[in-house]
N, C-alpha and C positions, 0 to 999 in steps of 0.2 A: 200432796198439795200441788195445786198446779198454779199459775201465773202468767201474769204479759209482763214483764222487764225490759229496760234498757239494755244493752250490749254493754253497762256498768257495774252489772249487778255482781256484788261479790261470789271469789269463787267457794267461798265457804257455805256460800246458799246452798250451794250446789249437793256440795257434799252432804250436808247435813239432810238436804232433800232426799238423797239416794239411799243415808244411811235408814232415815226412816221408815222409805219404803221395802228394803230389804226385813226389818225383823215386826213388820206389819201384818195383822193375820189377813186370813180371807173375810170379808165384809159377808160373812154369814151366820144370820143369830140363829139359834135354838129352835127357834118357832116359826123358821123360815115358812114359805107357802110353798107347794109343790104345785106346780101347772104342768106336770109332764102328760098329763090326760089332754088339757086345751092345745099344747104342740101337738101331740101324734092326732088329733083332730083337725089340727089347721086353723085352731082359731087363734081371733087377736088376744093378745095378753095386755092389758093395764098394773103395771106394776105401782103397789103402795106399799111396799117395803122388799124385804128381802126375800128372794124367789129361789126356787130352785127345779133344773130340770134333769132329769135320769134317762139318758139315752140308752137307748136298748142296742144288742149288738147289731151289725150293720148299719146298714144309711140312711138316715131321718130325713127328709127335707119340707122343710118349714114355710110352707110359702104367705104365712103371718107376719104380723111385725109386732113388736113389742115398746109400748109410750110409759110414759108416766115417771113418778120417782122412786128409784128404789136402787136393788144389786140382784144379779141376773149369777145364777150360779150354771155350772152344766156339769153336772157329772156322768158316769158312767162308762160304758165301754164302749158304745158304736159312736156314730158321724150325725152331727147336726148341723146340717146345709141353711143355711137362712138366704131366700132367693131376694126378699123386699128389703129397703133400708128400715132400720127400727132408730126409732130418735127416744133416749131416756137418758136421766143421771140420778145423779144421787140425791138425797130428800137435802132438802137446801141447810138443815144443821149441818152437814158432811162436809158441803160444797166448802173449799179454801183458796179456789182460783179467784182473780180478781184480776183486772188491768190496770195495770200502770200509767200516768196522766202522758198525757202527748195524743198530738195527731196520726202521728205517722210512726208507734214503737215500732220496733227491733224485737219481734218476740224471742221471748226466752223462757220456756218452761223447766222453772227451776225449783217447781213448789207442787209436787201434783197432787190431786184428788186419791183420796183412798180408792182402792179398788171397784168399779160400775160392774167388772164381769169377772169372773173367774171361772178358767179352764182346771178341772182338777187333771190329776195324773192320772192316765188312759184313755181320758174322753179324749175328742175331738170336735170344734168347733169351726166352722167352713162358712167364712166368708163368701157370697156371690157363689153360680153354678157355673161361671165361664162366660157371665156378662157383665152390666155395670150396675147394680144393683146387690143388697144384701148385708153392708155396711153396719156395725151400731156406733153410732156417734152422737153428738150432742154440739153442735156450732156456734156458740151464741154470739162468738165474735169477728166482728168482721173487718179485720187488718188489713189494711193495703197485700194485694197480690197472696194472701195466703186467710185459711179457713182454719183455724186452731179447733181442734178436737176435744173438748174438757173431758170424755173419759178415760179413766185407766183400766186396762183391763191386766190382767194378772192370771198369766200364761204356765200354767205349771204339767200338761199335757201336752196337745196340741192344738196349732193356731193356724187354719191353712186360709191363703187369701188367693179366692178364683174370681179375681174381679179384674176387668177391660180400663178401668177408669183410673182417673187421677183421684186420690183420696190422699187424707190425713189420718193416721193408724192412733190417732191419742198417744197417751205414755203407757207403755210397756214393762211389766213387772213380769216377778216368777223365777222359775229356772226351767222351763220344756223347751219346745219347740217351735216354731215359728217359720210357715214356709207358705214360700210364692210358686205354682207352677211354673213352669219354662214355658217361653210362645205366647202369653196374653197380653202382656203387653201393658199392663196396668201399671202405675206409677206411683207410691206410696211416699210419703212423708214423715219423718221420726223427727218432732222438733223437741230439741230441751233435753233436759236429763231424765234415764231412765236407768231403772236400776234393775231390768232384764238381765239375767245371768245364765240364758241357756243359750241353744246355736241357733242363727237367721239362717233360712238358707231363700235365699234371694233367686228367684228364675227371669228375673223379667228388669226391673228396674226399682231403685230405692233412692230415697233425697236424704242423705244425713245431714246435715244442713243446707241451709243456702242464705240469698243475702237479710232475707228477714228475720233468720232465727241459726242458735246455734246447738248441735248437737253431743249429747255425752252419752257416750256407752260405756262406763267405766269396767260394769263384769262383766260381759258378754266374754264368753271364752273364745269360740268359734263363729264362722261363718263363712258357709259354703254360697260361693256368688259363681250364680250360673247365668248373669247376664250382667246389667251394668249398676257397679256402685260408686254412687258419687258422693265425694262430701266438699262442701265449700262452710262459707266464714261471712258473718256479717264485720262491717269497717273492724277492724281494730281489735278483732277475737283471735284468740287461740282454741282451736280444736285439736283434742288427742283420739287417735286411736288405735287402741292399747291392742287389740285383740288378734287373732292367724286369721286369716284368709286361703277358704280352700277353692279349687277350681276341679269339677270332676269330668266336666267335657267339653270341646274345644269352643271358642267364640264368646268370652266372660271378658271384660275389665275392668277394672276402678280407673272411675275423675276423680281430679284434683282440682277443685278452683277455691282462691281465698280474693275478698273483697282489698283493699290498700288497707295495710298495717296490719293485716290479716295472717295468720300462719298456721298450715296444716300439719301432724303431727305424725307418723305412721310407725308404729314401735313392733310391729310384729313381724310375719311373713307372709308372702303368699306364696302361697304352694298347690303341687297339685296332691289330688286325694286319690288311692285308690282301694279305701278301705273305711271302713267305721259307718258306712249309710246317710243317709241325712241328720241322722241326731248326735253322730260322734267321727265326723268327716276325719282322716289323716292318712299321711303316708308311709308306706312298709319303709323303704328305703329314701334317706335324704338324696342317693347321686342320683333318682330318676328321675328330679327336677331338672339335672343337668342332659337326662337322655333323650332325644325326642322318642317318641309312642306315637303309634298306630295312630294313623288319622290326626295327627296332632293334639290328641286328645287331652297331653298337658301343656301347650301355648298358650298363656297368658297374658294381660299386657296392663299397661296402666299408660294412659294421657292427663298429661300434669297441664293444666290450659291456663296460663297466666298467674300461678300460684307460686305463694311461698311455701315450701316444702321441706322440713326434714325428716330424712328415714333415720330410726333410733332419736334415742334420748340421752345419751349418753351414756346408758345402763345393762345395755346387753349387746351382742356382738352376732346376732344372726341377721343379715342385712333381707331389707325386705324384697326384692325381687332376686332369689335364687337363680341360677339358668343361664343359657347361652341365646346366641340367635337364633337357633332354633328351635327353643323351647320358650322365650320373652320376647317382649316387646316394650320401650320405653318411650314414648314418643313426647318432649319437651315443647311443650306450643307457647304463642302468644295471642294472649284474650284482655284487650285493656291494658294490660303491659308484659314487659317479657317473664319467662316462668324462671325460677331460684331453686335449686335441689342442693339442700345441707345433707352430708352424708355424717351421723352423728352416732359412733359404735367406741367402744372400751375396749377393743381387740382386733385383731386382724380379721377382715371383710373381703370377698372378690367380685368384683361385678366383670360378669363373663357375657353381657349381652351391648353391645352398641347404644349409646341415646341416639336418638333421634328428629326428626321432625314430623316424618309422612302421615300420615291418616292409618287408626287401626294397625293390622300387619305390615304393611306399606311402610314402613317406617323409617327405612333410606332411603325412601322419594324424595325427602327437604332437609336440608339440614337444618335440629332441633334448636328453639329461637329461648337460649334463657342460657343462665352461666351457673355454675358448679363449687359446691363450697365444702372443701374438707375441714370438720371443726377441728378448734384444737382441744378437744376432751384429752384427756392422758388415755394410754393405749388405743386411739384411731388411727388402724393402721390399713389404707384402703388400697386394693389392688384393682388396676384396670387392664381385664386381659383381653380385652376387645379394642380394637380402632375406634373411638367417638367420632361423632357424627353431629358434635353439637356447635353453632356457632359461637359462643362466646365465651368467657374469660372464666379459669381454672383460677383457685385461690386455694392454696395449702398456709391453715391457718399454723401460727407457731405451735410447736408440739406433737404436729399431724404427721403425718408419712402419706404420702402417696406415690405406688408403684406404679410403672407403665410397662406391661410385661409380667407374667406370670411366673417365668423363667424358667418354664415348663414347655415343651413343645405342644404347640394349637392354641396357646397362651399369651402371644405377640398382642400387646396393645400399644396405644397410640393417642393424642388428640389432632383434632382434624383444625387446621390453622390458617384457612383459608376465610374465614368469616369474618366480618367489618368488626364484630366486638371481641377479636380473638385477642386474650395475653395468659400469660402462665404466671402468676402473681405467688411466690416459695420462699414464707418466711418459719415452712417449715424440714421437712424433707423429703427431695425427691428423689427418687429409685429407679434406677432405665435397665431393666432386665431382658430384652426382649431377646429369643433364641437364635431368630432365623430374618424376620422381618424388619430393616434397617428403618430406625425413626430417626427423624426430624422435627426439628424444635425451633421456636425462633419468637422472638419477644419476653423473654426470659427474665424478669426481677425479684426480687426482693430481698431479704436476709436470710434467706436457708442455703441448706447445704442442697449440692446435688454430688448421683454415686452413679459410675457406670459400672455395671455389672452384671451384664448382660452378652452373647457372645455376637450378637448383631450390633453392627454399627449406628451410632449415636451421632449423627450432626445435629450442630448450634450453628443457626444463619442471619445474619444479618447487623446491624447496630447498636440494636435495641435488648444484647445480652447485656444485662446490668444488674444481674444479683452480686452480692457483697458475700455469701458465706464460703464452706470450703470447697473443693472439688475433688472427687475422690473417682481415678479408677483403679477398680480391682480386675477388671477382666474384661476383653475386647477393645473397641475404640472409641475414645469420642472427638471428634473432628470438627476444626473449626473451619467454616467458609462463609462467602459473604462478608466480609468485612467483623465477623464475628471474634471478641475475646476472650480473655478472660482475666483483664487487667485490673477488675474492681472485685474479683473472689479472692478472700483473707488467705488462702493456701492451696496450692494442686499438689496431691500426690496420688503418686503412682505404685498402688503396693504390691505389684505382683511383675515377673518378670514377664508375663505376658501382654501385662497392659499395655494401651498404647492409649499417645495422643498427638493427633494427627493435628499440628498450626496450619496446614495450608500454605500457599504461596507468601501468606502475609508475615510468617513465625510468628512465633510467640513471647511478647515483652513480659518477663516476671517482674512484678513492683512487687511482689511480698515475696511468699515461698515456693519453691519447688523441690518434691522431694520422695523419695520411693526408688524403685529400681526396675521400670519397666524403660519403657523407649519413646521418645520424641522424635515425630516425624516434620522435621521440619527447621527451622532457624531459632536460634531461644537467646533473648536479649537477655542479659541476670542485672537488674539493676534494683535488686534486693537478696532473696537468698536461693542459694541452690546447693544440695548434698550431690555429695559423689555415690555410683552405686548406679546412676543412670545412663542412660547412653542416647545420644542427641546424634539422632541421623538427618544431620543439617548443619547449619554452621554455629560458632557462640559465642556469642561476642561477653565480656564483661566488662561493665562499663565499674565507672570511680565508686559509683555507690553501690556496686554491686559485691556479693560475699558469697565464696565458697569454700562450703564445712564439707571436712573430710571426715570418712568413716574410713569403714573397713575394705570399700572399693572403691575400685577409681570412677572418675565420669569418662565416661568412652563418647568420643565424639571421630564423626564422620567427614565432618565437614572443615573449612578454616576456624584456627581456635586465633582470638583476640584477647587479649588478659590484662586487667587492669582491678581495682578495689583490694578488698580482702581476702586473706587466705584463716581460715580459719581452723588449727588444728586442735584446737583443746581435746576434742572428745576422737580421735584419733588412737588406735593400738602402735604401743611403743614397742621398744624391746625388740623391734625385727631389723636385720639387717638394711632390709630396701622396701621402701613404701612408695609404691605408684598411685601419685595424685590424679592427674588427667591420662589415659590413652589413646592420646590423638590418632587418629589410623588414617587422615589425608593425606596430599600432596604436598601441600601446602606448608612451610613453618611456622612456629608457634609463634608470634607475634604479643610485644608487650608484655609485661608483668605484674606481678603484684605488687600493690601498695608498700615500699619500703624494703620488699626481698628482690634483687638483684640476684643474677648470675653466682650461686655459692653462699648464699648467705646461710646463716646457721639459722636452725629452728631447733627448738630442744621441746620433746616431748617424754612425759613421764621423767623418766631416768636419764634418755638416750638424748646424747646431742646431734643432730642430723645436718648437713648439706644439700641444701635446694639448688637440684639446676634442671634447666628448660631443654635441656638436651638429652636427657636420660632413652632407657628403654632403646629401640631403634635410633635414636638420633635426635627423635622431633616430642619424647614426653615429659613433660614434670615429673620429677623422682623426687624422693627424699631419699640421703644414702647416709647408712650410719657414719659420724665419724670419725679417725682415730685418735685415742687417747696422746696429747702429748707427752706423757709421762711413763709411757708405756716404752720400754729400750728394746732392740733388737736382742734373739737369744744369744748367747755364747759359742761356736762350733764347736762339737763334739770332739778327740783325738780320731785320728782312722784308725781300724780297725784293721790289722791284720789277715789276709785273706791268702798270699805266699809267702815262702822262705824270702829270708834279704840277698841281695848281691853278697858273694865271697869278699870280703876285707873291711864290710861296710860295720860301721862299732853302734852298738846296742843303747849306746849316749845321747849319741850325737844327733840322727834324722837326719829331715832337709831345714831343720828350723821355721822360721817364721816368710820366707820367702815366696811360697808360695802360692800359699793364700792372699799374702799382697796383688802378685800376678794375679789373681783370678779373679781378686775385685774389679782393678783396671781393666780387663778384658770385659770386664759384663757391663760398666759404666761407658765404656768407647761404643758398643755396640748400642746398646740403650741410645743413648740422645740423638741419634740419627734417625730411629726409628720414631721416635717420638715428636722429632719435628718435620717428618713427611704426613705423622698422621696427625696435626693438625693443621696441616695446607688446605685439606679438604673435609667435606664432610657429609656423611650419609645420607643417602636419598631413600626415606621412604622405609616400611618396616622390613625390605626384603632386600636390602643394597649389600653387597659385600664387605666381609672386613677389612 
């Protein structure tokens, strides 16, 4: 059944439209008429029911035309060229198109007519011989800027269209074939739903929508596009299209345009073909998408021209443009307003080729004018291994991932941050892996986390860093300059001993955490928390509010240490003799203390009761030193041991008694406190000063 509808029309019309014409037969009775005598004749045909024609093998050409009401059957196994336009439909009991009230609809064929032609399997029926002529249609209505076709014809063979001209193809049914030469140039129309389930292969040009009417291919499996396919959107429609996209030789792309509140849908892939023919187009291997081929023979490209676009539906994870720069082309334009690309996958995806803006191939001629939006479906996990090239604003929806960097070498991505509508908007997670090519970033918000882990350096520039989640590196560096912080991220850590994090001239104030065991290049203010285990090649101040938790290493700092707030040992290993807190390695002495522990105060951890002083280690580090038991007595001296004979008269009673271990207390107590009060006149310079 076909129709003119509002751009309101339920989308359950739809379906039920499609589902009908799938288990619909061919519109041919018992008693059909054969006119295969008046074709291989040349003469006109008048159909008054339902006809049929038997082509013989080889090429028929028709230069008749065929009027009246009826269904137009073709079988056999050669080619029937029709040169003339033929005008018929179906006898008006059949007819179920109708128009919908309004001056000006929004066609939407969402009701088609049973079958006007039918291609069986083998034949072949040949629109036009290579001019504009040849056509069977039926026009009766005449919509603003568009010709609606009321027949369907039902393609279960083949359907080849050698026509120069701009036509409407009606609705399309069946499961065959369906093909446009390459080079003519003709321009065809699919409006509405159709419920065609074999491959298009497109050589020239095709309209899957546009703003009058909107498009459904729901089974189409395939479709080999050997020139340009476009689909747009009337106001306020959603168009899907479910179906792969092959390319078999160089110079093919898909448009994108959707009218305001309009949204294009793209679930499949496009790829290149280099096997299966026209009627089962695919590729031997997925990585040759990534390979360029002779002559560029698999470059592809798609221009999104002022469109709402998402690739994926959230249900499958094979992203639609496979390929790198030299193999794709993505060019982001603005037509009536700027273009929007949702990347919407259940799995990790890589987009290996640049967006853009240029014309065609050309596509870092401009930078691409439309902003970028990673959904937050659960498992969207999108990798950018290419530098962008687009001007405007990145958004990682909560739950999303987005990598920058493949972390693969030739893999190095990027976005390009020079554009008036440029911000990095991550309220979900971002991933800076790049190997070799040092990124930069700069306008930076939201509530996600960001990871450096990548072995190329990562700067953050400017004021306008103001995401709130955590910050995590695992490996290289991320560096602030510009005036850049990271005083509004809930936590930094650093988990690997290679990571780094480069403050800059400005250091680095912690209001929340810090914590891991790589290294701080720079100045680190703690006026919240910081674990030991790091090492701060800079100076560190800690202020009142500030709090540092001990582990099982010290903070190794470089620079002057200042000390002040909390010391926090709970989670601290007990039971060892000497526990080094901070190892200052400066010139500098350690200045201030903690909150309420002075010079010697006790700290008891686990078991062990310890003594904090600021002087340990070299001279200049925080220690904790076990300490000893009060109750604990000195041992008893052993008697000596016999080693020669006694002096002659000396008696085996008597000894030297108790004397002389007196003397030898007094002897080591005389000597002792001299030594002891030279050595603290003065005191150690530095880890390498003498005893």
């Amino acid at each position: 059944m076909h129709s003119l509808t509002h751009t309101t029309a339920a989308a359950a019309g739809v379906l039920a439209a499609v589902a009908s014409l799938v288990s619909a037969p061919p519109a041919v009775a018992a008693g059909a008429r054969d006119v295969t005598a008046d074709v291989l004749a040349g003469r006109d045909v008048t159909l008054v029911g339902d006809t049929v024609v038997t082509v013989p093998p080889g090429t028929t050409t028709y230069d008749g035309v065929f009027r009246g009401e009826g269904t137009l059957t073709v079988r056999g196994s050669g080619t029937l060229v029709l040169t003339e336009d033929s005008d018929f439909t179906l006898p008006r009991s059949r007819q179920r198109v109708r128009t919908a009230g309004g001056n000006h609809p929004y066609v939407t064929v969402t009701h088609p007519d049973p079958p006007a032609v039918t291609v069986e399997r083998g034949a072949t029926l040949q629109y036009g011989n290579g001019g504009t002529t040849g056509l069977i249609g039926h026009f009766p209505y005449n919509t603003p800027a568009f010709r609606l076709n009321q027949d369907n014809i039902r393609v279960d063979g083949t359907l080849r269209l050698s026509l120069k001209s701009a036509y409407n193809l009606g609705t399309i049914s069946g499961s065959g074939l369906i093909t446009q030469p390459r080079f003519l140039w003709g321009t065809w129309d699919l409006s509405g739903a159709h419920s065609f389930s074999g491959v298009i292969d497109n050589g020239t040009q095709v309209n899957a929508g546009r703003p009058e009417y909107a498009t459904s291919l729901p089974r189409v499996r395939k479709i080999l596009n050997q020139g340009t396919w476009t689909v747009d959107t009337p106001l306020g429609r959603t168009v899907t299209m479910g179906m792969d996209f092959y390319q078999r030789e160089y110079g093919s792309d898909i448009n994108v345009q959707s009218r305001p509140g309009g949204t294009v849908v793209l679930t499949g892939q496009y790829s290149w073909s280099d096997r299966g023919g026209d009627t089962d187009p695919s590729l031997s291997d997925p990585a040759l998408n990534w390979t360029p081929a002779r002559k560029n023979v698999n470059k592809r490209g798609t221009n999104i021209k002022g469109a709402n676009i998402r690739w994926g539906d959230g249900t499958t994870d094979r992203i639609f443009m496979p390929g790198t720069a030299e193999t794709v082309y993505i060019n982001l334009l603005a037509a009536r307003s700027r273009s929007r690309l949702t990347f919407d996958y259940n799995g990790p995806v890589t987009l290996g080729a640049p967006i853009g803006g240029g014309r065609f191939h050309d596509t870092l001629s401009a930078p691409g004018a439309g902003d970028i939006v990673i959904a937050g479906t659960p498992g969207n996990d999108v990798t950018f291994a290419a530098v962008q090239y687009y001007d405007g604003s990145t958004t990682v929806e909560k739950g999303a991932v987005l990598r920058l960097g493949s972390g693969k070498r030739g893999g190095d991505g990027g976005l390009y941050t020079g554009g008036a509508h440029y911000r990095l908007v991550n309220d979900g997670s971002l991933v800076l892996r790049n190997t070799s090519r040092p990124l930069a970033l700069s306008r930076v918000g939201g509530s996600g986390s960001l990871t450096q882990s990548g072995a190329a350096t990562t700067t953050l520039t400017g004021g306008a860093v103001t995401y709130t989640g955590p910050t995590t590196v695992s490996r290289g560096t991320l560096a602030l300059r510009g005036g850049a912080t990271l005083a509004r991220s809930e936590s930094i850590r650093l988990t690997s001993a290679g990571a780094r994090l480069d403050t800059g001239r400005s250091g680095l104030r912690v209001a929340t955490t810090l914590t891991g065991k790589g290294t701080v290049k720079g100045a680190v203010t703690n006026d919240g928390t910081v674990t030991t285990g790091l090492t701060v090649n800079g100076a560190y101040a800690q202020g009142r509010k500030g709090s540092l938790v001990l582990r099982d290493r010290p903070l190794t700092v470089t620079g002057p240490v200042r000390l002040a707030g909390d010391l926090d040992a709970s989670a601290a290993p007990g039971n060892t003799p000497e526990i080094t807190v901070l190892d200052h390695r400066g010139e500098t002495r350690t200045s201030g203390t903690f909150t309420g522990l002075k010079e010697g105060a006790r700290v008891k951890l686990a078991d062990t009761s310890y003594r904090l002083t600021y002087r340990g280690g070299d001279g200049n580090d925080v220690v904790l030193t076990a300490a000893t038991s009060p109750s604990h007595s000195a041992p008893t001296p052993s008697a000596p041991t016999r080693a020669t004979p006694r002096s002659a008269g000396a008696s085996d009673d008597a000894g030297f008694g108790w004397w002389p271990y007196a003397l030898g207390s007094a002897l080591i107590i005389s000597l002792a406190v001299p030594m002891a009060a030279r050595r603290g006149r003065g005191r150690r310079r530095g880890r390498h000063a003498s005893t």
